[in-house]
N, C-alpha and C positions, 0 to 999 in steps of 0.2 A: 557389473556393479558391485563395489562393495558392502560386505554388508556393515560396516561402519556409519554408512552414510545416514540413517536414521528412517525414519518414517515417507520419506521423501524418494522418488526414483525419477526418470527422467521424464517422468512427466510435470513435475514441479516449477517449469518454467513457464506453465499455461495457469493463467486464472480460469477461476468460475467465471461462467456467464455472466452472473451480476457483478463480479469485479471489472469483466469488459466493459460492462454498460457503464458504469462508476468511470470507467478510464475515458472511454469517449466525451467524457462532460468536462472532463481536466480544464481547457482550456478558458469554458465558459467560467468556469466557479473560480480562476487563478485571476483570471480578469473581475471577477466581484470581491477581491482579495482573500481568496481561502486556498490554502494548500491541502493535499492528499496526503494521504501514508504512504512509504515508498510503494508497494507491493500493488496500490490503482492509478501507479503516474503511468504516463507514457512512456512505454520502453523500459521499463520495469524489468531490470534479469535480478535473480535471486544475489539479495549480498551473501550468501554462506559460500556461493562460489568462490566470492575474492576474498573473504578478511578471513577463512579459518575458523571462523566459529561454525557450532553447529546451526541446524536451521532453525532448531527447538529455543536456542538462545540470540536468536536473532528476530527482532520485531516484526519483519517482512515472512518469515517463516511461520508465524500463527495466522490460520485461517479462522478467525473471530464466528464462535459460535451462533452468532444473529446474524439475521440477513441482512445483505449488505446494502437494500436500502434502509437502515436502519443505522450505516456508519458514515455518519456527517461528514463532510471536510473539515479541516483544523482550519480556523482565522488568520490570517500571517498578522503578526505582532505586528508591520509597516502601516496595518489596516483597521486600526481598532477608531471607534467611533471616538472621538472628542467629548466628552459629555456637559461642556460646557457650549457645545452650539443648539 
C-alpha cells in the first residue's frame, strides 16, 4: 500500500455496521421517494478508486461523525409534496 493513499487502507471498502443497516433499507426509503449518500447505496465501492481524487476530498470518503441513525435520506427533487393539495 502506498502511503499516499491517505487515512484509508483496504479496509475502506467495508462500511460500519450502521451504514449496513442504512444500506439494507435503500430500497424501502427509494420507493418512499428518498435517496441515500452514495457511501449507504447498494454496492457502494469507494469513488476515490475511479476519479483520482483523494478520499479526504471525496463526499463518500467522510465517515460523518454522528451516528448513522442520525443521517436521514435525501428527498429526490421527483418527490417533493405539492403544497397546494
Amino acid at each position: 500500500m502506498s502511503s499516499s493513499r491517505g487515512i484509508h487502507d483496504d479496509s475502506d471498502m467495508r462500511r460500519a455496521p450502521d451504514e449496513d443497516r442504512w444500506s439494507a433499507l435503500e430500497d424501502y426509503f427509494k420507493e418512499h421517494g428518498y435517496n441515500f449518500r452514495p457511501r449507504l447505496r447498494k454496492g457502494w465501492t469507494p469513488s476515490w478508486h475511479t476519479t483520482g481524487k483523494s478520499e479526504l476530498d471525496s463526499e463518500d470518503g467522510e465517515v460523518l461523525p454522528v451516528p448513522q441513525s442520525l443521517n436521514p435520506p435525501i428527498p429526490r427533487a421527483d418527490n417533493l409534496v405539492d403544497p397546494s393539495r
